[in-house]
LOBALUM-138934 format. One record per residue (C-alpha): residue number from 0; residue in three letters; y, z, x. Coordinates in Angstrom, 1 decimal, padded with zeros to 4 digits. Example, Ala and Ser with C-alpha at 12.3 -4.5 7.8 and 13.67 -1.06 7.14 Angstrom:
# LOBALUM-138934
[rec 0 "Ala" [-004.5 007.8 012.3]] [rec 1 "Ser" [-001.1 007.1 013.7]] 
//
This chain:
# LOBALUM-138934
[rec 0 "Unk" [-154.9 020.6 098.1]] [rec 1 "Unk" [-153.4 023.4 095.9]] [rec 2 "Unk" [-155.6 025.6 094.8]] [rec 3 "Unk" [-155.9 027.0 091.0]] [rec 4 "Unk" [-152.9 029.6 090.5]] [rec 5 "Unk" [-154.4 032.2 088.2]] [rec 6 "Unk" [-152.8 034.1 085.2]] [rec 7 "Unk" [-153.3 035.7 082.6]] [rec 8 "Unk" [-148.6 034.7 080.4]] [rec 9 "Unk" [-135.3 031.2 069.3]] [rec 10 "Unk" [-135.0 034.0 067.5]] [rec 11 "Unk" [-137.3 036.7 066.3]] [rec 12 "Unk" [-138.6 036.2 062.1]] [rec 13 "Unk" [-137.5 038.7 060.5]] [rec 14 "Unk" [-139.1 042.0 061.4]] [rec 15 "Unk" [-141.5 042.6 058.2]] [rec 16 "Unk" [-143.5 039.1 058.9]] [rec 17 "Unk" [-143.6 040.0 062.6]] [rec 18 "Unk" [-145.4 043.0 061.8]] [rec 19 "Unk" [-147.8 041.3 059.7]] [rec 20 "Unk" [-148.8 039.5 062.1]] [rec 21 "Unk" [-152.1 040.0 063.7]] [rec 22 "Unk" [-151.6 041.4 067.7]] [rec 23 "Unk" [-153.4 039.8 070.7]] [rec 24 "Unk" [-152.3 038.6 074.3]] [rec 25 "Unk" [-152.5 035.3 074.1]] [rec 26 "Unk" [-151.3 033.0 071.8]] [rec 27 "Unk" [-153.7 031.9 068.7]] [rec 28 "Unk" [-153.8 028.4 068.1]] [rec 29 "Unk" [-153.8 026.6 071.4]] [rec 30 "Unk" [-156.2 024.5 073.5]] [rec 31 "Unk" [-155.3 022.3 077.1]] [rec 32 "Unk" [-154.7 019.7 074.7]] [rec 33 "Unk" [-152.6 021.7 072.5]] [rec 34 "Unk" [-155.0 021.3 069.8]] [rec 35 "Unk" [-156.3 024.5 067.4]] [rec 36 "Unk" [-159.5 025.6 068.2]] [rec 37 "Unk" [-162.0 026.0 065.5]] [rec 38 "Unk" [-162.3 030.1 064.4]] [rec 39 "Unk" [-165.8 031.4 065.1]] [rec 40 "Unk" [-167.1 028.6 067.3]] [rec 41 "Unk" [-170.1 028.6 068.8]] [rec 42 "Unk" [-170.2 030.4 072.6]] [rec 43 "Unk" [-169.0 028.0 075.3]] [rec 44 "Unk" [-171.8 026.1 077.2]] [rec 45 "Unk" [-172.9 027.5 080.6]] [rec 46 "Unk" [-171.7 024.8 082.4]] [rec 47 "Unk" [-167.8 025.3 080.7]] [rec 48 "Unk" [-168.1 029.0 081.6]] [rec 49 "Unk" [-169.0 027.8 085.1]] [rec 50 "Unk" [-166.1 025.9 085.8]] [rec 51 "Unk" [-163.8 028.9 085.1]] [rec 52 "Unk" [-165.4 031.3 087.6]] [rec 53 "Unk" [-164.5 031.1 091.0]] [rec 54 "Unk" [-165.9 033.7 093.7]] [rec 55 "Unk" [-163.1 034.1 095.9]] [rec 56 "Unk" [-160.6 034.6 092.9]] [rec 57 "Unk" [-162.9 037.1 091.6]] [rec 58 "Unk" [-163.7 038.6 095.1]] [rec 59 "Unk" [-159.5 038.7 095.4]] [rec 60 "Unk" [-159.2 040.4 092.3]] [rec 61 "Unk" [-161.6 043.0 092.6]] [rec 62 "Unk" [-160.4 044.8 095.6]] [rec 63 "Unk" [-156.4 044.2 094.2]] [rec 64 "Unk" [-157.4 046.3 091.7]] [rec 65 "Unk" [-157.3 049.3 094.0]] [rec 66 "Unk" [-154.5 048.0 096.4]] [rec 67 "Unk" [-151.5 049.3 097.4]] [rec 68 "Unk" [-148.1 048.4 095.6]] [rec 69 "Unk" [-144.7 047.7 097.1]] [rec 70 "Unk" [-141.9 049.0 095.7]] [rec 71 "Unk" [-141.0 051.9 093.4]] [rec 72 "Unk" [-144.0 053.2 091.0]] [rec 73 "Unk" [-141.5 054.2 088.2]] [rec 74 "Unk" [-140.4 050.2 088.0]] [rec 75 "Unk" [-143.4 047.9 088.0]] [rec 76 "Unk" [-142.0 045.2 086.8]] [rec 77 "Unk" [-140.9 044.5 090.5]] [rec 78 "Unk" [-143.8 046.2 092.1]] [rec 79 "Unk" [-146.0 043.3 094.0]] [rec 80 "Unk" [-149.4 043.0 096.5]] [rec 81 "Unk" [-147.4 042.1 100.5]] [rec 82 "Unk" [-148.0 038.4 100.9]] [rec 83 "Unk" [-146.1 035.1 101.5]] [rec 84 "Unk" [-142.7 035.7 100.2]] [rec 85 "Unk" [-140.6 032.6 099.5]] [rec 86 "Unk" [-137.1 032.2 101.4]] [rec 87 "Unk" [-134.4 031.8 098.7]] [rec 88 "Unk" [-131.3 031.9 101.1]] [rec 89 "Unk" [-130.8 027.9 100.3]] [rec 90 "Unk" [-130.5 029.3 096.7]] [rec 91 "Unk" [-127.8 031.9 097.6]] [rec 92 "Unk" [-124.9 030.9 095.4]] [rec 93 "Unk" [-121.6 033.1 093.4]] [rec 94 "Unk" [-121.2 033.5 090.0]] [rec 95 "Unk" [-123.6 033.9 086.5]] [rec 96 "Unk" [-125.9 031.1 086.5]] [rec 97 "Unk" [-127.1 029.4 083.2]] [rec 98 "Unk" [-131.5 030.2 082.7]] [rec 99 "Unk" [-133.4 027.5 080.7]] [rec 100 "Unk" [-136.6 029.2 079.5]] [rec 101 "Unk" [-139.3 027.1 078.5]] [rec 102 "Unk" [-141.6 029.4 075.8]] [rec 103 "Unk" [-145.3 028.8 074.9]] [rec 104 "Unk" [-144.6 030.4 071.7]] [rec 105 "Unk" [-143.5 033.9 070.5]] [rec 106 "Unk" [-146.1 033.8 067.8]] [rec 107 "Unk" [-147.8 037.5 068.2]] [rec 108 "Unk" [-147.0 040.7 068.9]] [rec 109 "Unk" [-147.9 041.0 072.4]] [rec 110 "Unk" [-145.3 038.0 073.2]] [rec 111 "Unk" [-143.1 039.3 070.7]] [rec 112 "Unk" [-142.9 042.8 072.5]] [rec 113 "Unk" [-142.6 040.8 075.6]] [rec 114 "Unk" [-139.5 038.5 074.2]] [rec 115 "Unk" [-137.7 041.5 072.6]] [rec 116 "Unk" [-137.8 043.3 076.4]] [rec 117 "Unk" [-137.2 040.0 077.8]] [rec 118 "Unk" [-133.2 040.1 075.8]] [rec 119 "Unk" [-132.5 043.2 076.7]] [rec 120 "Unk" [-133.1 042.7 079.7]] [rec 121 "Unk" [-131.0 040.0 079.7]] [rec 122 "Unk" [-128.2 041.8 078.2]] [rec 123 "Unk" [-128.4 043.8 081.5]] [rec 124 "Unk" [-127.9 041.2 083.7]] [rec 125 "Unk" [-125.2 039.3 081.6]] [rec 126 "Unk" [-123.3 042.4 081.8]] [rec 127 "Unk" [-123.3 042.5 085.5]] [rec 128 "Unk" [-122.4 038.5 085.6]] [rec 129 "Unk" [-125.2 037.6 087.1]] [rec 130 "Unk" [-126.3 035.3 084.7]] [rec 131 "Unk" [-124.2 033.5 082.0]] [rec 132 "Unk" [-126.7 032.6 079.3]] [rec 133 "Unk" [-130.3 031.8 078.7]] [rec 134 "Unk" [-131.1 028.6 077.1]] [rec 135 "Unk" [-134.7 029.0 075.5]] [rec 136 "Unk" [-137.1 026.1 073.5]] [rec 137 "Unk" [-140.2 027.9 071.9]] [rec 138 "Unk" [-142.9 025.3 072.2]] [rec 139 "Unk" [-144.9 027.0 068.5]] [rec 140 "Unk" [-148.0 027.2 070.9]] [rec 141 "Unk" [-148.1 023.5 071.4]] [rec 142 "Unk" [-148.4 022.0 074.8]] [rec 143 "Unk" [-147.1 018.7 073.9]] [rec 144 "Unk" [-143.8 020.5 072.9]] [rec 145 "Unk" [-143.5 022.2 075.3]] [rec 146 "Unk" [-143.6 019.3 077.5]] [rec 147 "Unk" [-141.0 017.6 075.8]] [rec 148 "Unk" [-138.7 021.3 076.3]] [rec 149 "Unk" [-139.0 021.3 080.0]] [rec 150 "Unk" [-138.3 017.2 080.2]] [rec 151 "Unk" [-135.2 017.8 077.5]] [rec 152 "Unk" [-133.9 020.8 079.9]] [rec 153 "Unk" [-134.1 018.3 083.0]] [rec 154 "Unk" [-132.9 015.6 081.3]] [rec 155 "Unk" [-129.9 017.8 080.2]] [rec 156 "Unk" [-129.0 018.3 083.7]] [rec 157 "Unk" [-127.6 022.0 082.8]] [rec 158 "Unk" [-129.7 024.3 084.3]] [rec 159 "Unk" [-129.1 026.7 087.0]] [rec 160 "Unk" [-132.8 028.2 087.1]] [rec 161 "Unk" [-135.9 027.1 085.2]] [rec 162 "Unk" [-138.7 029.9 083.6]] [rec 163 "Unk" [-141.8 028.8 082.2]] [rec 164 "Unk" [-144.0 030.7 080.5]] [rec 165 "Unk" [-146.6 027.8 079.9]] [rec 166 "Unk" [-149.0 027.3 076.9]] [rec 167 "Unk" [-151.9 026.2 078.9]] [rec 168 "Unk" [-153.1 025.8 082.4]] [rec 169 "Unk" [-153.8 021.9 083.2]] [rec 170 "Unk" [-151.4 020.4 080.6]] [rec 171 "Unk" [-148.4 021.9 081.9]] [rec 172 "Unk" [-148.7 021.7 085.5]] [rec 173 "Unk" [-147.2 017.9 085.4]] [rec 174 "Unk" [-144.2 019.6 083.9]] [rec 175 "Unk" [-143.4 022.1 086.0]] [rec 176 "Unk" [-143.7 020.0 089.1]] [rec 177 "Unk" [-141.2 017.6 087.1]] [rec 178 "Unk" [-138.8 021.2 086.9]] [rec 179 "Unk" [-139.6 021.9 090.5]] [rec 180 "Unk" [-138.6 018.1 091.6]] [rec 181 "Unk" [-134.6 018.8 090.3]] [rec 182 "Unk" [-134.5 021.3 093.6]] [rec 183 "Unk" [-133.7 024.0 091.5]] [rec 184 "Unk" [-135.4 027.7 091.3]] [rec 185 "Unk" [-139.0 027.6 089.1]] [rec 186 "Unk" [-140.2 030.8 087.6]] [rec 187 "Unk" [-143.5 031.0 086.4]] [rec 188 "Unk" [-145.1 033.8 084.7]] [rec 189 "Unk" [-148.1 035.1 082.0]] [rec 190 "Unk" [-150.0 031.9 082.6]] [rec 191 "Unk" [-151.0 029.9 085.5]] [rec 192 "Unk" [-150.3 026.3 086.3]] [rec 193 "Unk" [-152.4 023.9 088.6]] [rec 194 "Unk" [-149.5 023.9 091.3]] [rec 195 "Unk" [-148.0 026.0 093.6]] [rec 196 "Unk" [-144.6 024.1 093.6]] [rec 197 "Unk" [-142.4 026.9 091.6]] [rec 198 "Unk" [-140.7 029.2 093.7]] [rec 199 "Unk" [-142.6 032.3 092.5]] [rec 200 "Unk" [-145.3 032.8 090.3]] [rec 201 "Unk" [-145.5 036.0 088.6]] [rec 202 "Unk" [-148.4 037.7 086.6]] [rec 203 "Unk" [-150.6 041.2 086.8]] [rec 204 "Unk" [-154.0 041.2 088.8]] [rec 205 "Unk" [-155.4 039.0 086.9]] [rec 206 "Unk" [-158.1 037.8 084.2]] [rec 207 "Unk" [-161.2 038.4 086.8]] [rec 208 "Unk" [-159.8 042.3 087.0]] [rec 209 "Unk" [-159.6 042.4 083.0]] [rec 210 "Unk" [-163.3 041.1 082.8]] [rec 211 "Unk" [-164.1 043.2 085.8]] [rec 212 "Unk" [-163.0 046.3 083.9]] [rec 213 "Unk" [-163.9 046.1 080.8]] [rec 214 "Unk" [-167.5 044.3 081.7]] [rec 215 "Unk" [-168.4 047.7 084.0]] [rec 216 "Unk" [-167.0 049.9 081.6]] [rec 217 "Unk" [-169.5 048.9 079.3]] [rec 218 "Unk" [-172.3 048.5 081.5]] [rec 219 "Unk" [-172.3 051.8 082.5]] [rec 220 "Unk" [-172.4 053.3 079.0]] [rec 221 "Unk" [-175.3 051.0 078.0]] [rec 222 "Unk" [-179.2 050.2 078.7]] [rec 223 "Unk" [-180.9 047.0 079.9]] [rec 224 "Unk" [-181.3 045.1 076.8]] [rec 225 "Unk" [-178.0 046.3 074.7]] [rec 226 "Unk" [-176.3 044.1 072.7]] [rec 227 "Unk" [-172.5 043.7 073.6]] [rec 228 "Unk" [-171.0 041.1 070.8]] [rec 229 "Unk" [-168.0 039.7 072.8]] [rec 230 "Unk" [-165.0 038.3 070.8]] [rec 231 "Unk" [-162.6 035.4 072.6]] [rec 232 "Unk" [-159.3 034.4 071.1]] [rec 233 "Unk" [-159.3 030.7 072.1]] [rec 234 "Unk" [-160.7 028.1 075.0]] [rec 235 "Unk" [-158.8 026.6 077.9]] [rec 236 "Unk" [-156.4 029.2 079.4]] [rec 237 "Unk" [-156.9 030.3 082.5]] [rec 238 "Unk" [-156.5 034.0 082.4]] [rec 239 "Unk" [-159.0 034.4 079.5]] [rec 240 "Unk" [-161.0 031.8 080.8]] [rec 241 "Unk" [-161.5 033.9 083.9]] [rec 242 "Unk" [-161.8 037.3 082.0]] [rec 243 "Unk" [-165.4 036.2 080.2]] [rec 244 "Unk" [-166.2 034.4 083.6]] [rec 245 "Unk" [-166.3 038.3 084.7]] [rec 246 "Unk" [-167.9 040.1 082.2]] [rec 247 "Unk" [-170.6 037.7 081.8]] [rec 248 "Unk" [-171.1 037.5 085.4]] [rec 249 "Unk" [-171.4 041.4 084.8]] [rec 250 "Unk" [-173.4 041.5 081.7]] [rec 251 "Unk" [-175.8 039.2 083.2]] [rec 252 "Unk" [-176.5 041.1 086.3]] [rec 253 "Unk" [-176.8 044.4 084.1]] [rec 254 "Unk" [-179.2 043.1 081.4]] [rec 255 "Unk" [-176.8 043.6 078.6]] [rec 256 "Unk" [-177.6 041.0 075.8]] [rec 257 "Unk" [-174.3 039.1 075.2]] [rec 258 "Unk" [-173.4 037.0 072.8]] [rec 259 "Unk" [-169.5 035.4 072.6]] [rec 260 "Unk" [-167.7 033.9 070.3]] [rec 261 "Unk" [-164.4 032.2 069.9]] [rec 262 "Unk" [-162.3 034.2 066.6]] [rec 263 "Unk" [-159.6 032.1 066.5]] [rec 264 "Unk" [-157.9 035.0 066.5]] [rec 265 "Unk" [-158.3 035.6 062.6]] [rec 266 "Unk" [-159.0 039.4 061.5]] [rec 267 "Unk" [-161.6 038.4 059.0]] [rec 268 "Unk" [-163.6 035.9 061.0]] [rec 269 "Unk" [-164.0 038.9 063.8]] [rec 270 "Unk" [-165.6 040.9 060.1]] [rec 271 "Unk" [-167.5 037.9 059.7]] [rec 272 "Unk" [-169.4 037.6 063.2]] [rec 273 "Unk" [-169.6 041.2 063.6]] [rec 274 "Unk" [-170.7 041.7 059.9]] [rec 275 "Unk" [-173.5 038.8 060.1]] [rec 276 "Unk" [-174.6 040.4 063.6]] [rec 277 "Unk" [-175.2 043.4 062.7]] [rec 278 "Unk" [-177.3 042.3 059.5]] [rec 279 "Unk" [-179.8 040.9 062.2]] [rec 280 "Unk" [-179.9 044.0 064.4]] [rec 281 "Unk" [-177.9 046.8 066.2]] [rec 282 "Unk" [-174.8 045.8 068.0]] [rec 283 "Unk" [-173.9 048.5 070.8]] [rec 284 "Unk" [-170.8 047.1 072.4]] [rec 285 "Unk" [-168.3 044.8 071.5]] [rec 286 "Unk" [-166.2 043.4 074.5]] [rec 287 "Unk" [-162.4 041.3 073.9]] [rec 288 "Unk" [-160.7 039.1 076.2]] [rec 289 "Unk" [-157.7 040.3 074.1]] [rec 290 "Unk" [-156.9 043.6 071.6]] [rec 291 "Unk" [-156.5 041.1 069.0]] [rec 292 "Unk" [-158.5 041.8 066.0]] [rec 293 "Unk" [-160.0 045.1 067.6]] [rec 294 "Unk" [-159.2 047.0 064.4]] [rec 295 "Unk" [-160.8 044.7 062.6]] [rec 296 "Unk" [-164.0 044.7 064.5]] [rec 297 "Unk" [-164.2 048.5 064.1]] [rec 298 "Unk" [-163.6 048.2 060.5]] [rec 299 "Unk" [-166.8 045.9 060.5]] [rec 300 "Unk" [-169.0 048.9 062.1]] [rec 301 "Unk" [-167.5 051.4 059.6]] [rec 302 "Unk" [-167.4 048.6 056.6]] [rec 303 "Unk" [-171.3 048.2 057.0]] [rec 304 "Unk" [-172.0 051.8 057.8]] [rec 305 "Unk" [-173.4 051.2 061.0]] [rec 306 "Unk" [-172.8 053.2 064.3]] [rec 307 "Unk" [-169.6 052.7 066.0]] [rec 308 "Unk" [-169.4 050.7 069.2]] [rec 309 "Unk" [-168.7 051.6 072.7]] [rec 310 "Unk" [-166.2 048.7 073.0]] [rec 311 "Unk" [-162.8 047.3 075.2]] [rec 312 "Unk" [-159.4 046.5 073.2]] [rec 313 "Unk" [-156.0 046.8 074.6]] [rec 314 "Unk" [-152.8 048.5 074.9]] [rec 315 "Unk" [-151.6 047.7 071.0]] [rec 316 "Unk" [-150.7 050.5 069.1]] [rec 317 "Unk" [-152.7 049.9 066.5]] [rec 318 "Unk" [-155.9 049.8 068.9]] [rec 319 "Unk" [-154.9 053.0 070.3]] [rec 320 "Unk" [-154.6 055.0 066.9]] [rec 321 "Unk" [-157.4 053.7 065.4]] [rec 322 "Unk" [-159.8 054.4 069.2]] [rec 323 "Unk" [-158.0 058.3 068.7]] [rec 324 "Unk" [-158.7 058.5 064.6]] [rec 325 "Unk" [-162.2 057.3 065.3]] [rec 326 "Unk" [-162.8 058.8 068.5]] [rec 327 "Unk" [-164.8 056.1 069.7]] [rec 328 "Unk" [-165.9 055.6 073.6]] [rec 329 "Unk" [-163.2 053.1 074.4]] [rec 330 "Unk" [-161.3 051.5 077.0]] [rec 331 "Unk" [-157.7 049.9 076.9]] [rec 332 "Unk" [-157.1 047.3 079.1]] [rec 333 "Unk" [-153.8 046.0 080.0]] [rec 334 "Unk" [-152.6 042.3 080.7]] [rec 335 "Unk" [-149.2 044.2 081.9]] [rec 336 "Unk" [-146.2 043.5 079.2]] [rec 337 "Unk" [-143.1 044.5 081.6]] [rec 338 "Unk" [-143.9 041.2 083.3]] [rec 339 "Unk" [-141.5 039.9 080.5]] [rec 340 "Unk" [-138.6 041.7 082.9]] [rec 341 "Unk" [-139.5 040.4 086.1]] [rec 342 "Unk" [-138.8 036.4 085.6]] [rec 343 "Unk" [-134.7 037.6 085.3]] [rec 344 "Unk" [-135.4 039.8 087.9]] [rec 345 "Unk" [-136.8 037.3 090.1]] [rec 346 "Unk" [-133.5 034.8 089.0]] [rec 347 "Unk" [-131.0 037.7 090.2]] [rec 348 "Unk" [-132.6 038.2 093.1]] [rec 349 "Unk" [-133.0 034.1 094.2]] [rec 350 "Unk" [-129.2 034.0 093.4]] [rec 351 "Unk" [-128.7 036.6 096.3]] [rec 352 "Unk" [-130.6 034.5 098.1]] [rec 353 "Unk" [-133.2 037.5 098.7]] [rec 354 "Unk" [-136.9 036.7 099.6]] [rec 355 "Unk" [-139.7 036.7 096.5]] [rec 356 "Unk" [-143.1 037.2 096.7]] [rec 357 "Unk" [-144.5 033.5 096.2]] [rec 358 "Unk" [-147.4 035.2 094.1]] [rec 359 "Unk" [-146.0 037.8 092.7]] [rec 360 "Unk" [-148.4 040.2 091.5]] [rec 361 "Unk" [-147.9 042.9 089.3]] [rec 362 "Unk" [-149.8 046.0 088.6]] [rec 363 "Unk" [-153.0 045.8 085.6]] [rec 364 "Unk" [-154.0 049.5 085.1]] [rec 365 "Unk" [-156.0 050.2 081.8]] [rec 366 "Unk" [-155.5 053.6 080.1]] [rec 367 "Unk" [-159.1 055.7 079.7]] [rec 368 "Unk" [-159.6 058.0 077.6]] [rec 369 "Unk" [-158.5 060.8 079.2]] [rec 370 "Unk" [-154.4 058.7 079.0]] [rec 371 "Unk" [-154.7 058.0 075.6]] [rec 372 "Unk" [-152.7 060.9 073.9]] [rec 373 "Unk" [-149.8 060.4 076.8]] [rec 374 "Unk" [-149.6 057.1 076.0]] [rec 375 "Unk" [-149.3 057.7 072.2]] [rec 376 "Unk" [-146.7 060.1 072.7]] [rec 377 "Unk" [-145.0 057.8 074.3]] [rec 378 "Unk" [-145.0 055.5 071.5]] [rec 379 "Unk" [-144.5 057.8 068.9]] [rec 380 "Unk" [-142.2 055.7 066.0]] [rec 381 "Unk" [-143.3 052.3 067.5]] [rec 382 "Unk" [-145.0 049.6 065.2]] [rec 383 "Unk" [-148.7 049.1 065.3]] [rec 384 "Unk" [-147.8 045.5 067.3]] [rec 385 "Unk" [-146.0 046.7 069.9]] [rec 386 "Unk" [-147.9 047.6 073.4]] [rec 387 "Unk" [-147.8 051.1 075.3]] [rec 388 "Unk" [-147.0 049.9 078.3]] [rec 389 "Unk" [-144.1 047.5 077.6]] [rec 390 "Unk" [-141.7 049.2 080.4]] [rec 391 "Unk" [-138.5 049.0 078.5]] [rec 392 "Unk" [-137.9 052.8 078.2]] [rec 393 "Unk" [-134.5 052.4 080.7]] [rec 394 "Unk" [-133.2 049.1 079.2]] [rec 395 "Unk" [-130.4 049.1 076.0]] [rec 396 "Unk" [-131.6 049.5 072.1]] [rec 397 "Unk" [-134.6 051.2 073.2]] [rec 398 "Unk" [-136.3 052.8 071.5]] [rec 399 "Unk" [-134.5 051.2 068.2]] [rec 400 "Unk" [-134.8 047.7 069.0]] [rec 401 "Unk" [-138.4 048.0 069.7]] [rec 402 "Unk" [-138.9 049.8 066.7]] [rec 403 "Unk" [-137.1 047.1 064.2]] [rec 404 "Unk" [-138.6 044.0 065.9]] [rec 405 "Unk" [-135.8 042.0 066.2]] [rec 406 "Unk" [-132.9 041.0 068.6]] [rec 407 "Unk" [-129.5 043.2 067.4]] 
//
């Protein structure tokens, strides 16, 4: 029996309607089925919240939050926790190699930033003829797509390597064991799949380390009996799944009053729930399983004149400026954006037929407050979607490309 790998993760549109777009981690409009969920649903039942948490993942991720890296601090895109490493050496072969990359979808900023790193560092590695091209199908957030990408790139018989970023956890996992039947190298990374077939898996700590995080971060700044509104982009994937799994585990242990909702990912529903929860009493914290919408939920506090929050975000810009302008008691979380690098790192080095970590985990280090000016020095000139700690500093076009949003 496997057990449940955890997880979190064209062209660009032109660069003014990417920076319209509203920023989270996770895609907006996808559920296992590949179906929308509906904005501002009701909290999930305890029993659905049930099945995401498992105590040994969480009991994992917990103390890999404080563990020891290999590798080379100032490159943590191929940091990784010592484990089982994967033999590649039947992989070994001369010459650039064709990449088929299967996409969930590029369809908000945090997967944009990802993508944009994702070519250049490609650029790097076509230089060096390692590899020859990268083939990639964006699946629009839609699992059944996405399906139909991976199958088309099998069918097609004209990959060298596959990377899959899936869309959701149990709907993808026939797929990729499809990909991993043709005997050639699977890369999977961001999201989790219900298989350990692919050759590596790669992702940061983890969604139990997010909730982990940002849960005691909160619980230590409020009383027994708080209210803590908590704001969820969408149902069925595993990494945000497991992130409320651990900050209700938390809340509940702590007495902090929790109440969840799923936003759909839409700026003016997160107005909405916050606006009509704070007409029925004070709201002290305000907890996300993604910085999506965090702006907006601040804008609710200051829109209705109320106190502002002690609350969790993420590493977006425009989460960072407006926790600095407002000098709230804040903490960014980080679902680590340089991951985008690693999957072509991992292809270069199966081609040299090196070992892999099998699970190849990634640092996940928020920034406090005591980061936050660093970090948005940093990022001085980037857009309010990109994320701080993207990682592309050393690769070509930065910090221009970055800055424009779009592939040169």
């Amino acid at each position: 029996m496997t057990r449940k790998r955890l997880s979190t993760a064209v062209a660009l549109t032109a660069a003014g309607s990417l920076l319209a777009m509203t920023a989270c981690t996770t895609d907006q409009s996808i559920s296992e089925d590949g179906g929308s969920p509906a904005a501002s649903a009701p909290a999930q039942t305890e029993e659905a919240t049930t099945e995401w948490f498992d105590q040994a993942l969480y009991d994992e991720q917990f103390e890999q939050r404080t563990a020891d890296f290999e590798g080379d601090p100032e490159q943590p895109w191929l940091q990784y926790i010592a484990g089982d490493m994967t033999d590649t050496a039947d992989f070994a072969a001369e010459g650039a190699k064709k990449v088929c990359f299967a996409n969930a979808s590029i369809s908000n900023p945090w997967r944009q930033t990802g993508w944009i790193t994702m070519n250049q560092q490609l650029k790097v590695l076509q230089d060096e003829g390692v590899i020859s091209e990268m083939e990639t199908r964006d699946a629009q957030d839609d699992s059944n797509t996405q399906i139909a990408d991976i199958d088309y790139f099998i069918s097609e018989g004209n990959c060298d390597a596959f990377v899959i970023s899936p869309n959701a956890t149990a709907a993808l996992t026939p797929a990729v064991e499809r990909a991993c039947e043709t005997g050639k190298p699977v890369v999977v990374f961001d999201r989790g799949v219900e298989t350990d077939c692919a050759t590596t898996f790669i992702h940061p700590i983890g969604g139990f380390a997010w909730g982990i995080d940002t849960a005691n971060f909160l619980s230590e700044r409020l009383q027994q009996g708080d209210k803590v509104v908590a704001l969820r982009i969408l149902p069925g994937v595993d990494v945000l799944e497991q992130r409320w799994a651990a900050a209700e585990k938390i809340f509940e242990e702590k007495g902090i009053e929790a109440t969840d909702y799923f936003t759909g990912a839409d700026p003016t529903e997160i107005k909405k729930i916050i606006s009509d929860e704070l007409a029925t009493g004070d709201v002290q914290g305000v907890w996300m399983d993604a910085g999506d919408g965090a702006v907006a939920a601040i804008e609710a506090f200051e829109d209705a004149g109320k106190d502002l929050p002690v609350m969790t975000g993420e590493d977006e810009l425009s989460f960072l400026r407006k926790w600095k302008d407002t000098g709230i008691d804040a903490l960014a979380p980080v679902y680590s954006n340089f991951q985008w690098r690693t999957p072509l790192l991992a292809v270069q080095k199966i081609f040299a037929g090196e070992e892999i970590p099998a699970e190849w985990v990634l640092p996940q280090t928020p920034i406090p407050a005591e980061e936050l000016d660093d970090w948005l020095k940093r990022n001085e000139g980037m857009p309010d979607g990109h994320y701080a700690k993207f990682g592309g500093e050393d690769l070509p076009g930065y910090p221009e490309v970055w800055q424009q949003r779009q592939i040169p």
